[in-house]
PAGU-566576 format. One record per residue: residue in three letters; residue number from 1; x, y, z of N, C-alpha, C, O, CB in turn. Coordinates in nm, 2 decimals, decimal comma, always signed. Atoms other than C-alpha are relative to their C-alpha. Glycine has a CB too. Example, Ala and Ser with C-alpha at 12.3 -4.5 7.8 and 13.67 -1.06 7.14 Angstrom:
BEGIN
  residu  num     npx     npy     npz    capx    capy    capz     cpx     cpy     cpz     opx     opy     opz    cbpx    cbpy    cbpz
     ALA    1   +0,09   -0,12   +0,00   +1,23   -0,45   +0,78   +0,09   +0,12   +0,00   +0,19   +0,12   +0,07   -0,10   +0,00   +0,12
     SER    2   -0,09   -0,11   +0,00   +1,37   -0,11   +0,71   -0,08   +0,11   +0,08   -0,03   +0,22   +0,09   +0,04   +0,05   -0,14
***
This chain:
BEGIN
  residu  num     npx     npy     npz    capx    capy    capz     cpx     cpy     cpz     opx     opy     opz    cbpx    cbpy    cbpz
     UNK    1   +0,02   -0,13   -0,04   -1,29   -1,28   -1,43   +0,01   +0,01   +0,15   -0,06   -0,05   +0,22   -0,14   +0,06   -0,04
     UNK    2   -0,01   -0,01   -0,16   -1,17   -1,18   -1,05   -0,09   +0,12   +0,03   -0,12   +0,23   -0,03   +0,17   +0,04   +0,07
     UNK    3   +0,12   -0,12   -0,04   -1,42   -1,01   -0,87   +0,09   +0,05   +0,15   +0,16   -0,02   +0,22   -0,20   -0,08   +0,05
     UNK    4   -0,12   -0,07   -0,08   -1,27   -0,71   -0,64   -0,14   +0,03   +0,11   -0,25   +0,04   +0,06   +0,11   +0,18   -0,10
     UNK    5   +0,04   -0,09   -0,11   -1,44   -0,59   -0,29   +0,07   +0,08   +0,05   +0,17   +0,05   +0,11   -0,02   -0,05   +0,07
     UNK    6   -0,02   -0,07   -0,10   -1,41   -0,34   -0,14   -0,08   +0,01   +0,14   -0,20   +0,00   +0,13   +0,00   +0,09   -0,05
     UNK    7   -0,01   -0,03   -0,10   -1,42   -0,29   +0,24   +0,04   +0,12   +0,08   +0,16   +0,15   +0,08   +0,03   -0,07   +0,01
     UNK    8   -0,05   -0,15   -0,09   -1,42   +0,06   +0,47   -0,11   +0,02   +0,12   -0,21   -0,04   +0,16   +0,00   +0,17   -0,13
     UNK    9   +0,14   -0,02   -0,05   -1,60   +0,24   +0,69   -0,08   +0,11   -0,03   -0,05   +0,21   -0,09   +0,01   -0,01   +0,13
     UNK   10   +0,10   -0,04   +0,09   -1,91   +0,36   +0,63   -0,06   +0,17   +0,10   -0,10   +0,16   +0,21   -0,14   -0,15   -0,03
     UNK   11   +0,04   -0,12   -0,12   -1,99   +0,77   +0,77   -0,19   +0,00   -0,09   -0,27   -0,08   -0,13   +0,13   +0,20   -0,01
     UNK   12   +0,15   -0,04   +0,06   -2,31   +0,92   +0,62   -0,03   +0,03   -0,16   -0,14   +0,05   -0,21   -0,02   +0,13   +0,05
     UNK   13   +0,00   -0,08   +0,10   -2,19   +1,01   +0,31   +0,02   -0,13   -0,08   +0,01   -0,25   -0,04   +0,11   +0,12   -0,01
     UNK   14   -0,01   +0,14   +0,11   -2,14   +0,78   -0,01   +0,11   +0,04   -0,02   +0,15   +0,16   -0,03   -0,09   -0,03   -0,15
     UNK   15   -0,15   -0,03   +0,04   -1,78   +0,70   -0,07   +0,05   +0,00   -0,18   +0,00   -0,08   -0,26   +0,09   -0,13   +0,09
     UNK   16   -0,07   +0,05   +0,13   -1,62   +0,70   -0,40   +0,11   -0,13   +0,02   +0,16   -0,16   +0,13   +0,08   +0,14   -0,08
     UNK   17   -0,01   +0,13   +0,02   -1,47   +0,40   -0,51   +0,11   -0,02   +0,07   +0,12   -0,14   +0,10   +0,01   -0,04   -0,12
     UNK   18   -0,07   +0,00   -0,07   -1,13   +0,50   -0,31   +0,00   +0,13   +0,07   +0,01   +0,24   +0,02   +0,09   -0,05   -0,07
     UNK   19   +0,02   -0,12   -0,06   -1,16   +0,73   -0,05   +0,10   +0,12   +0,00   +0,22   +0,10   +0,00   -0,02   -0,03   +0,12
     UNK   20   -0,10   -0,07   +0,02   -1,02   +1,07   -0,06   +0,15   +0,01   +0,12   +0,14   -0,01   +0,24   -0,08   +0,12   -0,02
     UNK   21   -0,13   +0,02   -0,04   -0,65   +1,08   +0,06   +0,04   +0,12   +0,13   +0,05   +0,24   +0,10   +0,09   +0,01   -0,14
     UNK   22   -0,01   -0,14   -0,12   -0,59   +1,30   +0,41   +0,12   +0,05   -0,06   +0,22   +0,00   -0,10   +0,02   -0,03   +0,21
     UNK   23   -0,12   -0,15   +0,04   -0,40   +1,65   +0,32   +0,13   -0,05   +0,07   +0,14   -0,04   +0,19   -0,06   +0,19   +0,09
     UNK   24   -0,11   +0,03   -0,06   -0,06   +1,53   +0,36   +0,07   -0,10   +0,06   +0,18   -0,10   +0,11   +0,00   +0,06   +0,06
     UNK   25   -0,03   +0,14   +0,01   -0,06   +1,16   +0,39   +0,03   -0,07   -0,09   -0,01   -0,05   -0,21   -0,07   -0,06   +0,02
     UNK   26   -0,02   +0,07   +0,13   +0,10   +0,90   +0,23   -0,09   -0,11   +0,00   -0,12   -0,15   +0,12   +0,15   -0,04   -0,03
     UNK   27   +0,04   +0,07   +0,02   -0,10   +0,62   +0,10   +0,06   -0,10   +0,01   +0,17   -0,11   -0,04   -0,04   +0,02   -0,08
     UNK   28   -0,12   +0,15   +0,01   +0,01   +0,26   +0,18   -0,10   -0,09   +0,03   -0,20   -0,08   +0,10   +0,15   -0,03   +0,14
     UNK   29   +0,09   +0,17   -0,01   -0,14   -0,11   +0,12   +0,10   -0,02   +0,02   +0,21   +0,02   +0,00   -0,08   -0,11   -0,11
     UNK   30   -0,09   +0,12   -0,07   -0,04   -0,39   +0,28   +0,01   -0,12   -0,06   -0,11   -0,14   -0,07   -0,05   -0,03   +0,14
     UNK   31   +0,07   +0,13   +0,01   -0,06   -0,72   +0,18   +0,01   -0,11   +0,10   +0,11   -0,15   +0,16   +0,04   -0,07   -0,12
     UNK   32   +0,02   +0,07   -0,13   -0,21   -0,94   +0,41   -0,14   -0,13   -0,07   -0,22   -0,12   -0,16   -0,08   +0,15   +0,16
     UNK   33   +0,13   +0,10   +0,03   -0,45   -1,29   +0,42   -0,07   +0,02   +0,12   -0,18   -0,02   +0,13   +0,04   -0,17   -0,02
     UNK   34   +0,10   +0,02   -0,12   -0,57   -1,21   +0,77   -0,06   +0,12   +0,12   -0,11   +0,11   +0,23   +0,07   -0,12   +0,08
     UNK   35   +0,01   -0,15   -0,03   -0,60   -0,80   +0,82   +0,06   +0,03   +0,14   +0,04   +0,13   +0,21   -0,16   +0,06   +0,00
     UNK   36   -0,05   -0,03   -0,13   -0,36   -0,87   +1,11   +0,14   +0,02   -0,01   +0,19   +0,06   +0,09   -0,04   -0,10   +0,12
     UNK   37   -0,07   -0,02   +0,07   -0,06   -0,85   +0,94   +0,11   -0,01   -0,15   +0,14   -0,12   -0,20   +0,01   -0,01   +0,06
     UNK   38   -0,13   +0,04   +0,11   +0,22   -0,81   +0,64   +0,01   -0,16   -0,02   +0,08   -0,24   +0,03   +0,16   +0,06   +0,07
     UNK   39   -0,04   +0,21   +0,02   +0,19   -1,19   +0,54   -0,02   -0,07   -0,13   -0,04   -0,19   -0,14   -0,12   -0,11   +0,10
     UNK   40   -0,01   +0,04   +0,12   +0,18   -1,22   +0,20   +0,03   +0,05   -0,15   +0,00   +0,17   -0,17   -0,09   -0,04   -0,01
     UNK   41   -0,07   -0,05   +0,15   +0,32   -1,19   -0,17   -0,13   +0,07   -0,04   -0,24   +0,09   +0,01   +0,06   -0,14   -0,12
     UNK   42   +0,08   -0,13   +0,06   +0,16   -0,96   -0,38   -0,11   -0,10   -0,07   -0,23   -0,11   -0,04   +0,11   +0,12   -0,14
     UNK   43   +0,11   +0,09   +0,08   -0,01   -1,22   -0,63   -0,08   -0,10   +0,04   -0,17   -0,16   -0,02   +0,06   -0,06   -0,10
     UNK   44   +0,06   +0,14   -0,03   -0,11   -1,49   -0,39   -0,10   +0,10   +0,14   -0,17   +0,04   +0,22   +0,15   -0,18   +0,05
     UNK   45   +0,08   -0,04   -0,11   -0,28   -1,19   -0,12   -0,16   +0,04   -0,02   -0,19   +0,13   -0,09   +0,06   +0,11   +0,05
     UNK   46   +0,09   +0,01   -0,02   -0,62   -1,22   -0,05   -0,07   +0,12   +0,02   -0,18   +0,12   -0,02   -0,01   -0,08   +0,07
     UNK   47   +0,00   -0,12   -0,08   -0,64   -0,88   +0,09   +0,12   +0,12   +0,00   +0,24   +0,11   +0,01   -0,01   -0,06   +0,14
     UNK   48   -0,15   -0,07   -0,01   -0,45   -0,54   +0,07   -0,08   +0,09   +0,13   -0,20   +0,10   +0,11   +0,08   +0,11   -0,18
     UNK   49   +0,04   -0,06   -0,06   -0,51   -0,32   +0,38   +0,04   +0,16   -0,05   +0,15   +0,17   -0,11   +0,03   -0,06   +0,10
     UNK   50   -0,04   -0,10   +0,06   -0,50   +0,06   +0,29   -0,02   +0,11   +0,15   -0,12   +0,16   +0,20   -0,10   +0,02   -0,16
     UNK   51   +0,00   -0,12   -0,03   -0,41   +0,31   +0,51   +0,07   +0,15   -0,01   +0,16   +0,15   -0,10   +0,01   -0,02   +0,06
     UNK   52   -0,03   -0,12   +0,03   -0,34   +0,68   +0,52   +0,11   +0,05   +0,12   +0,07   +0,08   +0,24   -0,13   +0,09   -0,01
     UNK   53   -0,13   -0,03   -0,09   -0,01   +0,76   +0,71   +0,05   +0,17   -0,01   +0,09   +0,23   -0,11   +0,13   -0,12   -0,07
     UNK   54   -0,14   -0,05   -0,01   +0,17   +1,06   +0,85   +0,09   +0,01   +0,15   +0,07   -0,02   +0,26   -0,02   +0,13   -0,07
     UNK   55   -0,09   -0,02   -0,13   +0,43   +1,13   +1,08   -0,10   +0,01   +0,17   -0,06   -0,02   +0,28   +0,10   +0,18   -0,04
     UNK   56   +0,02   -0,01   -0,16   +0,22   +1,17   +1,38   -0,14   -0,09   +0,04   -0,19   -0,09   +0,15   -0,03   +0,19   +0,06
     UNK   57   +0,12   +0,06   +0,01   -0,09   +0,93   +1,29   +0,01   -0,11   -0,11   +0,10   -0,13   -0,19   -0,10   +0,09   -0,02
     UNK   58   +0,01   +0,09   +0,12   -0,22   +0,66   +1,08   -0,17   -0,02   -0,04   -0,24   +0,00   +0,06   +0,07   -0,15   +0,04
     UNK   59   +0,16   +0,02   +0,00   -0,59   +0,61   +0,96   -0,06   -0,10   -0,10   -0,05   -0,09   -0,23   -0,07   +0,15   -0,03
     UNK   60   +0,00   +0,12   +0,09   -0,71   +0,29   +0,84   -0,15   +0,11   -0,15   -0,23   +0,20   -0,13   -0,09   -0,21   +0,13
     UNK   61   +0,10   +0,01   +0,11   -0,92   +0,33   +0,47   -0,06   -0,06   -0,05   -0,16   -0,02   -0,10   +0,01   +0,03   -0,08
     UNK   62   +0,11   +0,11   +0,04   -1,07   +0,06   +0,37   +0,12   -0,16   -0,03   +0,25   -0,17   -0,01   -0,10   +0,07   -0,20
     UNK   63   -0,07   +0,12   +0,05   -0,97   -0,32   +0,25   -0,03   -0,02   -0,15   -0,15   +0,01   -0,19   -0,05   -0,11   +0,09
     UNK   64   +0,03   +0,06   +0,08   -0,95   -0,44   -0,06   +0,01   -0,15   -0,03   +0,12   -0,20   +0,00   +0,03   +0,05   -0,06
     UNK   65   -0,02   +0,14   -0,06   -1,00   -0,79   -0,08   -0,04   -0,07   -0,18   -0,10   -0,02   -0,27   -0,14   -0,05   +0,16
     UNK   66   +0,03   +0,06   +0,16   -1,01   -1,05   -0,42   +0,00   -0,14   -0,02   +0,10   -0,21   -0,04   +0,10   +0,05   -0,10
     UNK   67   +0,00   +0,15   +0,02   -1,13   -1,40   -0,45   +0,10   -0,08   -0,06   +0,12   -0,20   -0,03   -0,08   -0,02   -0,07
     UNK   68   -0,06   +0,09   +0,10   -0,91   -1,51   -0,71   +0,11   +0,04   +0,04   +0,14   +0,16   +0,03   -0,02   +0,01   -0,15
     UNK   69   -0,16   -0,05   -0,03   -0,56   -1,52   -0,59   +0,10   -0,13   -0,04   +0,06   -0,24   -0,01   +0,03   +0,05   +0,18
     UNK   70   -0,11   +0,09   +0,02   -0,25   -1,72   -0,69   +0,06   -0,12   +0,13   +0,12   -0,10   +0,24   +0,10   +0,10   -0,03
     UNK   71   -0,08   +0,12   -0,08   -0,13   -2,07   -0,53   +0,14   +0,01   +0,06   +0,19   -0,05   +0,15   +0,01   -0,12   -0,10
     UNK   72   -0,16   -0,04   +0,01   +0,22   -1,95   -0,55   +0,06   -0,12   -0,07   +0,17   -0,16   -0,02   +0,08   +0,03   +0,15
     UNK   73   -0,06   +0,14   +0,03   +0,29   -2,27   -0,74   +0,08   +0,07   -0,12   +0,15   +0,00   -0,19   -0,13   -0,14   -0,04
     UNK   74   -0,06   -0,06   +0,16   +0,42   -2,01   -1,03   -0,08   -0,06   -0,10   -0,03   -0,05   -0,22   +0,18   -0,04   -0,04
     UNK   75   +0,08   +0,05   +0,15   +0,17   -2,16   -1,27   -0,13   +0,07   +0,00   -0,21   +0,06   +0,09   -0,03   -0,16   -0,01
     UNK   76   +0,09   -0,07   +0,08   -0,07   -1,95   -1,47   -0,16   -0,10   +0,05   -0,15   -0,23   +0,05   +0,06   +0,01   -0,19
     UNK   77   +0,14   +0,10   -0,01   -0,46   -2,11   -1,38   -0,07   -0,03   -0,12   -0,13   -0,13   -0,14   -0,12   +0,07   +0,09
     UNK   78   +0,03   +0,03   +0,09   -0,56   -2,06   -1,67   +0,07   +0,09   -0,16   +0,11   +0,20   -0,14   -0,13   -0,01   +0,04
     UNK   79   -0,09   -0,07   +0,09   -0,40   -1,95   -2,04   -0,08   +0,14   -0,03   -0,20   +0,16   -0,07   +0,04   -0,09   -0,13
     UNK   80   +0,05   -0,16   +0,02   -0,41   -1,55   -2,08   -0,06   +0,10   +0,14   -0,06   +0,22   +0,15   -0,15   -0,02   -0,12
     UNK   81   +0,05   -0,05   -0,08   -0,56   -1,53   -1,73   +0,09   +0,12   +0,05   +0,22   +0,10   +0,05   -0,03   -0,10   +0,07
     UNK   82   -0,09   -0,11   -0,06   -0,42   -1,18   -1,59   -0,06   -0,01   +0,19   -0,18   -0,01   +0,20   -0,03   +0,19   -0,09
     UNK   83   +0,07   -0,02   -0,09   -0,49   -1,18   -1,23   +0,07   +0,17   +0,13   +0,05   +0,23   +0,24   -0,01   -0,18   +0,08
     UNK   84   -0,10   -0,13   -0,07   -0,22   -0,86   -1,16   -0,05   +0,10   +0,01   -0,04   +0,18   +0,10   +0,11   +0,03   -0,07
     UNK   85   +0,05   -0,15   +0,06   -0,41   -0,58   -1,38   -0,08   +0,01   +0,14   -0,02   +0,08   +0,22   -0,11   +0,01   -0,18
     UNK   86   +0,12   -0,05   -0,08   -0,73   -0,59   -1,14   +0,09   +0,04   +0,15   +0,04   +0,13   +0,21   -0,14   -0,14   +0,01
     UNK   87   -0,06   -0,03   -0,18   -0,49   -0,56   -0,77   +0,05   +0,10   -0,04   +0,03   +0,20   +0,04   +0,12   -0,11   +0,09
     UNK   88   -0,05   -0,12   +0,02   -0,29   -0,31   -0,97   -0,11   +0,14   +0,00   -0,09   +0,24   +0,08   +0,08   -0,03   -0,13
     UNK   89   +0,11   -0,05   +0,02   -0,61   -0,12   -1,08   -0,06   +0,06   +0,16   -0,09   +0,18   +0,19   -0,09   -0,11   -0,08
     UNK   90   +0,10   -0,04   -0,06   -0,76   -0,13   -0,76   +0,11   +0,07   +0,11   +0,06   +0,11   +0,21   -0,11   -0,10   +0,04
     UNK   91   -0,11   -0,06   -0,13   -0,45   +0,00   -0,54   +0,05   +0,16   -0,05   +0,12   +0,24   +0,01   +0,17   -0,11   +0,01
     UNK   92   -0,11   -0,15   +0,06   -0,36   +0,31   -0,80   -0,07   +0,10   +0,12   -0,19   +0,10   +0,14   -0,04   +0,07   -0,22
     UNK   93   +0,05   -0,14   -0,09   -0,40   +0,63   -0,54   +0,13   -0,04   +0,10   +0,21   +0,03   +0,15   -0,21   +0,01   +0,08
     UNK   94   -0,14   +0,06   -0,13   -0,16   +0,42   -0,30   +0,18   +0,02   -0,06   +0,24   +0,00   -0,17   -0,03   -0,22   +0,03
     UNK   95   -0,10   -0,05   +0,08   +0,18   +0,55   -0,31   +0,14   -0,10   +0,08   +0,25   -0,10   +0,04   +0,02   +0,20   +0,03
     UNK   96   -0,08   +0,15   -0,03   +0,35   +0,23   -0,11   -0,05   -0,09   +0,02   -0,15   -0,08   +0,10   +0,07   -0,01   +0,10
     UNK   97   +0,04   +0,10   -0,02   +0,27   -0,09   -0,12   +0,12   -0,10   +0,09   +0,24   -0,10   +0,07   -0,04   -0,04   -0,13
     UNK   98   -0,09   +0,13   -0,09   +0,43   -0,38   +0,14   -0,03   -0,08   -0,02   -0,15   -0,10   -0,04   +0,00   -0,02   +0,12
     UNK   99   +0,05   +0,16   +0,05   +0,42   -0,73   +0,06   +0,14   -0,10   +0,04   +0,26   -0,07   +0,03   -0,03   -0,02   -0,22
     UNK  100   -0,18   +0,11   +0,02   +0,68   -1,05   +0,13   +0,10   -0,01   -0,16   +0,21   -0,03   -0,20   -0,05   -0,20   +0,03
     UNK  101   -0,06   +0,05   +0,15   +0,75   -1,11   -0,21   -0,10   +0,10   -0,12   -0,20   +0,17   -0,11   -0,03   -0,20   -0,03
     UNK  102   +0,12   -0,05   +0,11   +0,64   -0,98   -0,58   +0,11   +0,01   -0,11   +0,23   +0,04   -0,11   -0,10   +0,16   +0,03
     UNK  103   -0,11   +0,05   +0,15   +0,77   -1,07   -0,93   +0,07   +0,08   -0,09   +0,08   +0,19   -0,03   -0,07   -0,06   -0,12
     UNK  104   -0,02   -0,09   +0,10   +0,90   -0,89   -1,18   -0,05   +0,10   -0,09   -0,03   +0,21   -0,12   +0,04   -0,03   -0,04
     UNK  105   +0,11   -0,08   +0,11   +0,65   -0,82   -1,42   -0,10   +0,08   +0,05   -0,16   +0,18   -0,01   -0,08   -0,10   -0,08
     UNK  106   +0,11   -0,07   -0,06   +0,42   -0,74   -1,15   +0,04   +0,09   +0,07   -0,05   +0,15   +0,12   -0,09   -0,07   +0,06
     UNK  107   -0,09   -0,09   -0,04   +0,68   -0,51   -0,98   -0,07   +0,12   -0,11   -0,14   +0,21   -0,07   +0,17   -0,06   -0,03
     UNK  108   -0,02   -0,08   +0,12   +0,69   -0,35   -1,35   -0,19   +0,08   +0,03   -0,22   +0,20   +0,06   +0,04   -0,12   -0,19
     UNK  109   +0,13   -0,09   +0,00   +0,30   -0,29   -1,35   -0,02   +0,09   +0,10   -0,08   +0,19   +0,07   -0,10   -0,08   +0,01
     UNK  110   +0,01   -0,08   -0,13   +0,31   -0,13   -0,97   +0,08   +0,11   -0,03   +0,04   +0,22   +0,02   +0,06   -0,08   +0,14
     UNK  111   -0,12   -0,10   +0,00   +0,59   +0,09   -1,05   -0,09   +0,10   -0,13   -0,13   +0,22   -0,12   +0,18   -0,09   -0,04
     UNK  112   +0,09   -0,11   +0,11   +0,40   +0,25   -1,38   -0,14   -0,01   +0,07   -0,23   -0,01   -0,01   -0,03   -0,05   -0,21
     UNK  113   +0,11   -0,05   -0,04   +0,12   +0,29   -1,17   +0,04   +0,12   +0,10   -0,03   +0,18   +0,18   -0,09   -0,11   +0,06
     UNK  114   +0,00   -0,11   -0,17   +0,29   +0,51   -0,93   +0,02   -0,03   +0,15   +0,05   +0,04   +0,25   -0,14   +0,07   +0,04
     UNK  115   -0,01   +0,12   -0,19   +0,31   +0,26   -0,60   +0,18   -0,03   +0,00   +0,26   -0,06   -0,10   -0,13   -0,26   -0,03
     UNK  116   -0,10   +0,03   -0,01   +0,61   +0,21   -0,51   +0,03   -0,16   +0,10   +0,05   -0,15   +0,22   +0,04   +0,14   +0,05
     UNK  117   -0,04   +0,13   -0,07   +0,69   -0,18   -0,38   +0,11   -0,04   +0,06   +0,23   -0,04   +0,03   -0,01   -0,10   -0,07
     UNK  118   -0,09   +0,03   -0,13   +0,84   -0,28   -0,10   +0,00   -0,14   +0,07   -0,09   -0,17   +0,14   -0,03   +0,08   +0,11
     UNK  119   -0,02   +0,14   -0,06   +0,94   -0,61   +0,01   +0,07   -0,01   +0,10   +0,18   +0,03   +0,12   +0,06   -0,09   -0,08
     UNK  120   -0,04   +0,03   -0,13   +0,96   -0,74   +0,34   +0,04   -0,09   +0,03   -0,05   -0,18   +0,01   -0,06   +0,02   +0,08
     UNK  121   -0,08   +0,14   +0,02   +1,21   -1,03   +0,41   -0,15   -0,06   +0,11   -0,24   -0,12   +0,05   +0,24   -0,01   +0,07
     UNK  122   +0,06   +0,06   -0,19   +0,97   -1,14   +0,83   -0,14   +0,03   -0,08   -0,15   +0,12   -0,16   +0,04   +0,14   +0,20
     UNK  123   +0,18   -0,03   -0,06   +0,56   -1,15   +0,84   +0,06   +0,13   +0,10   +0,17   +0,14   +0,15   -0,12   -0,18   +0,12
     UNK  124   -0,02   -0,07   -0,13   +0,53   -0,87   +1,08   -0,14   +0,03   +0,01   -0,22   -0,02   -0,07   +0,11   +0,14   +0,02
     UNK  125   +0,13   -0,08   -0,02   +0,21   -0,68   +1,22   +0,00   +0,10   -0,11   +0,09   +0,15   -0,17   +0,00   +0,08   +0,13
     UNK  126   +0,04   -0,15   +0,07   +0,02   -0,42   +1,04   +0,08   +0,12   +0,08   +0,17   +0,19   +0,03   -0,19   +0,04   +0,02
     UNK  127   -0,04   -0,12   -0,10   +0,11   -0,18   +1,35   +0,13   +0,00   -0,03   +0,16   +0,12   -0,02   -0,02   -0,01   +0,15
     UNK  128   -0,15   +0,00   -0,01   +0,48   -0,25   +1,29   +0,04   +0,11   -0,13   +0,12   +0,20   -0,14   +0,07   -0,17   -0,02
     UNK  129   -0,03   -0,06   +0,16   +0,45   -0,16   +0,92   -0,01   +0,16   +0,01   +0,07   +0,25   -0,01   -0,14   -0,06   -0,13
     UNK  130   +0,00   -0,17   -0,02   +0,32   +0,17   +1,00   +0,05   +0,08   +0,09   +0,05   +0,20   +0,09   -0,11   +0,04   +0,00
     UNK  131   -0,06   -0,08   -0,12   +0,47   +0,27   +1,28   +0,17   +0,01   -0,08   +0,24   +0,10   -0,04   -0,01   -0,13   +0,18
     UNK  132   -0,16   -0,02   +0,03   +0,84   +0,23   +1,09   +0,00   +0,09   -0,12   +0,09   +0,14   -0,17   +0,09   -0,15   -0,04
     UNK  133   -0,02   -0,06   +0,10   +0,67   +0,39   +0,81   -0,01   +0,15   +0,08   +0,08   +0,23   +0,05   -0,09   -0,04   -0,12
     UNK  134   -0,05   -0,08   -0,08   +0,62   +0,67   +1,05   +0,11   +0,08   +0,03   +0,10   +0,21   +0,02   +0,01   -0,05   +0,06
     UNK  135   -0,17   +0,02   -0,06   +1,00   +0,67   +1,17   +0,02   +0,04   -0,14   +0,06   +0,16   -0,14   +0,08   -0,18   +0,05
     UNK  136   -0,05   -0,07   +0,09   +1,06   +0,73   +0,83   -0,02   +0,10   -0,04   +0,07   +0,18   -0,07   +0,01   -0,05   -0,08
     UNK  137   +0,00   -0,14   +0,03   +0,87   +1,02   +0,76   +0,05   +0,08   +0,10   +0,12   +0,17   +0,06   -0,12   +0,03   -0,03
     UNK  138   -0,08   -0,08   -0,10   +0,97   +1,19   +1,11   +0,15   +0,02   -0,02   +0,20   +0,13   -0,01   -0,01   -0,06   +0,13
     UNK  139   -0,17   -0,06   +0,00   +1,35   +1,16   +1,06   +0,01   -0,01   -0,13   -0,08   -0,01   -0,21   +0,13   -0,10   +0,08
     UNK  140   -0,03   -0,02   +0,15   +1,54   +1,18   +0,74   -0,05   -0,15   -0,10   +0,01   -0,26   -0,11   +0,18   +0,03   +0,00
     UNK  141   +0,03   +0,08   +0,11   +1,37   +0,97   +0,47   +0,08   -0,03   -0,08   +0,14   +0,07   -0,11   -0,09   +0,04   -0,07
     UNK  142   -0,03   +0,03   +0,05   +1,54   +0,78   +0,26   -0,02   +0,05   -0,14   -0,13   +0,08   -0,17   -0,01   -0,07   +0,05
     UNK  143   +0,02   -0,06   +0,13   +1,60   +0,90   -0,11   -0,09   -0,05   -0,07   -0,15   +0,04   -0,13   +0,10   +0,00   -0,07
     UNK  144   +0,12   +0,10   +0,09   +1,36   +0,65   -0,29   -0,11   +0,06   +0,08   -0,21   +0,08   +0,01   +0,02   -0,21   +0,02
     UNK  145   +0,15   -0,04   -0,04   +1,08   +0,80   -0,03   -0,01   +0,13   +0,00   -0,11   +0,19   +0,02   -0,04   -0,05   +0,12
     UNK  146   +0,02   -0,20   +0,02   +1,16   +1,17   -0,08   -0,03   +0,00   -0,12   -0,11   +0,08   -0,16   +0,14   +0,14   +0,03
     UNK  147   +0,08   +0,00   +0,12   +1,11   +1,08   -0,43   -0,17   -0,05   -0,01   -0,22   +0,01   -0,10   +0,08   -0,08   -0,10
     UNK  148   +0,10   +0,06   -0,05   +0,79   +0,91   -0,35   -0,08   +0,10   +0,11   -0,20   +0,06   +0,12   +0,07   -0,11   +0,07
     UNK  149   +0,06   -0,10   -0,06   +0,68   +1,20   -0,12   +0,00   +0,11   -0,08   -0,12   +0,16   -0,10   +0,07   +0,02   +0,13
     UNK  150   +0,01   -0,06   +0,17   +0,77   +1,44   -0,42   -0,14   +0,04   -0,09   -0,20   +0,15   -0,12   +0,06   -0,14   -0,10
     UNK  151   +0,07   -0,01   +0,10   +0,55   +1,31   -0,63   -0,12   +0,00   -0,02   -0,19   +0,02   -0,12   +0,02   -0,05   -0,04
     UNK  152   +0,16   +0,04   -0,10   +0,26   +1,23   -0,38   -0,06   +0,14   +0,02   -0,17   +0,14   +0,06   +0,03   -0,09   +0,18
     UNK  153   +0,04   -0,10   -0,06   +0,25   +1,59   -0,32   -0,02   +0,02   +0,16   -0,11   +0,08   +0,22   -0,10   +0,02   -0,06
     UNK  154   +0,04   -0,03   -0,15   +0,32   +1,57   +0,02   +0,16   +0,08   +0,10   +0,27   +0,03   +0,12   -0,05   -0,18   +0,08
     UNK  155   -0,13   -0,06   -0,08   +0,57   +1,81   +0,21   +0,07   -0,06   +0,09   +0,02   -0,12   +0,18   -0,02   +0,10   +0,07
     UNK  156   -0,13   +0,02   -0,07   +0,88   +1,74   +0,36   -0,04   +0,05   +0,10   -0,13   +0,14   +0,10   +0,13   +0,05   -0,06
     UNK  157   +0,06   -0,11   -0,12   +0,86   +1,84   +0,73   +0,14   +0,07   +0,04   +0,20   +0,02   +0,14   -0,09   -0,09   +0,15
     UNK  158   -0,10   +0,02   -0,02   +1,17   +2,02   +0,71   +0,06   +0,08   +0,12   -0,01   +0,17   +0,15   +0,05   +0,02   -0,10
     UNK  159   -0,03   -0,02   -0,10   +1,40   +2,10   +1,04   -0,03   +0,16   +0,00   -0,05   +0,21   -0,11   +0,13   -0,05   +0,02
     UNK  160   +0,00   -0,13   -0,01   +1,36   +2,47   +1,16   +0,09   +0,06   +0,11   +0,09   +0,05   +0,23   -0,14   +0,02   +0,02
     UNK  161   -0,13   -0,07   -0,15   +1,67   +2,68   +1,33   -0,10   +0,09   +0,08   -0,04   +0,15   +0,17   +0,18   +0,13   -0,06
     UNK  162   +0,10   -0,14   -0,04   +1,34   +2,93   +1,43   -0,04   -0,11   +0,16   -0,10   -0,06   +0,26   -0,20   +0,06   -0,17
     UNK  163   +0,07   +0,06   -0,09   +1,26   +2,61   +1,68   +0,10   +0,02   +0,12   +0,05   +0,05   +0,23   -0,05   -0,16   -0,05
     UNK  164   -0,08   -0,01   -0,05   +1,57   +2,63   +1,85   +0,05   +0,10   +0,13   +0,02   +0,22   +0,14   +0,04   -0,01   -0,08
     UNK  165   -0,02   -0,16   -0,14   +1,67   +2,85   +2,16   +0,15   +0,04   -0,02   +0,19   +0,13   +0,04   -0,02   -0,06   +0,23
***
C-alpha cells in the first residue's frame, strides 16, 4: 500500500484535499525528488510540485509527495503491485504534468485522467518550467495546449484591434 502526503500552505481555513484552482489558471505538477527542480520520471518521483499558473503569475499549491516510488530498474517490486493508480489519483485537477520520462501505460492512465504529460529531454528548475509555461500562454499556444486550455475552462487571452492606436 503507498502512502500519499500531502504538503501546502496552511491559511486559516481547512483545505480540501486539493486546493481550489485560481479563476483562470492552469494547473501543473512537476516531477521533482528535491522541490528545486524538474528531475524526475513520473514513476520513480518522490514528489510532484503543484502549481497554479497564468500568463502574468504563478502560485505554488501544495506538494504531493509518496514513499513508495520506483528504482527505475523496470521491475515490478512486487507481483500486482500498482504504484501508478495512487500518483494518478492524487494529481487529477492538474491539467499538465512535467516529468523527464514516463511509460506508456502510465502515459495511458494520465491522459484518461485529463493531465496532459509532458516530457522534458534536460533536469531544469521549477522557475524555468513555469516561466516557459507562461510564454506559452502569453503568445500563441500551441494546438495540444488550446485543447488543454479548452477543456480546463480557461480563456484564451485573445489579441484585441480596440488595443491598438
Amino acid at each position: 500500500m503507498s502512502s500519499v502526503r500531502r504538503l501546502s500552505l496552511v491559511t486559516d481555513e481547512v483545505h480540501p484535499p486539493m486546493p481550489e484552482r485560481r479563476a483562470g489558471a492552469l494547473r501543473v505538477a512537476i516531477a521533482t525528488q528535491d522541490l528545486k527542480g524538474l528531475n524526475a520520471h513520473f514513476g520513480s518521483a518522490k514528489r510532484f510540485a503543484v502549481y497554479d499558473v497564468t500568463p502574468d503569475e504563478w502560485n505554488f499549491v501544495e506538494v504531493v509527495a509518496f514513499d513508495d516510488v520506483s528504482d527505475e530498474s523496470g521491475k515490478q517490486r512486487t507481483e500486482g503491485y500498482d504504484r501508478i493508480t495512487p500518483k494518478v489519483e492524487a494529481l487529477k485537477g492538474c491539467h499538465l504534468l512535467f516529468c523527464l520520462a514516463i511509460g506508456g501505460p502510465s502515459a495511458a492512465k494520465v491522459v484518461s485522467a485529463k493531465i496532459h504529460p509532458i516530457k522534458v529531454p534536460q533536469p531544469q528548475s521549477i522557475e524555468e518550467v513555469l516561466s516557459r509555461t507562461q510564454t506559452m500562454l502569453r503568445t500563441a499556444p500551441p494546438p495540444w495546449l488550446r485543447k488543454v486550455l479548452a477543456e480546463a475552462g480557461v480563456a484564451e487571452k485573445k489579441p484585441s484591434f480596440e488595443d491598438e492606436d
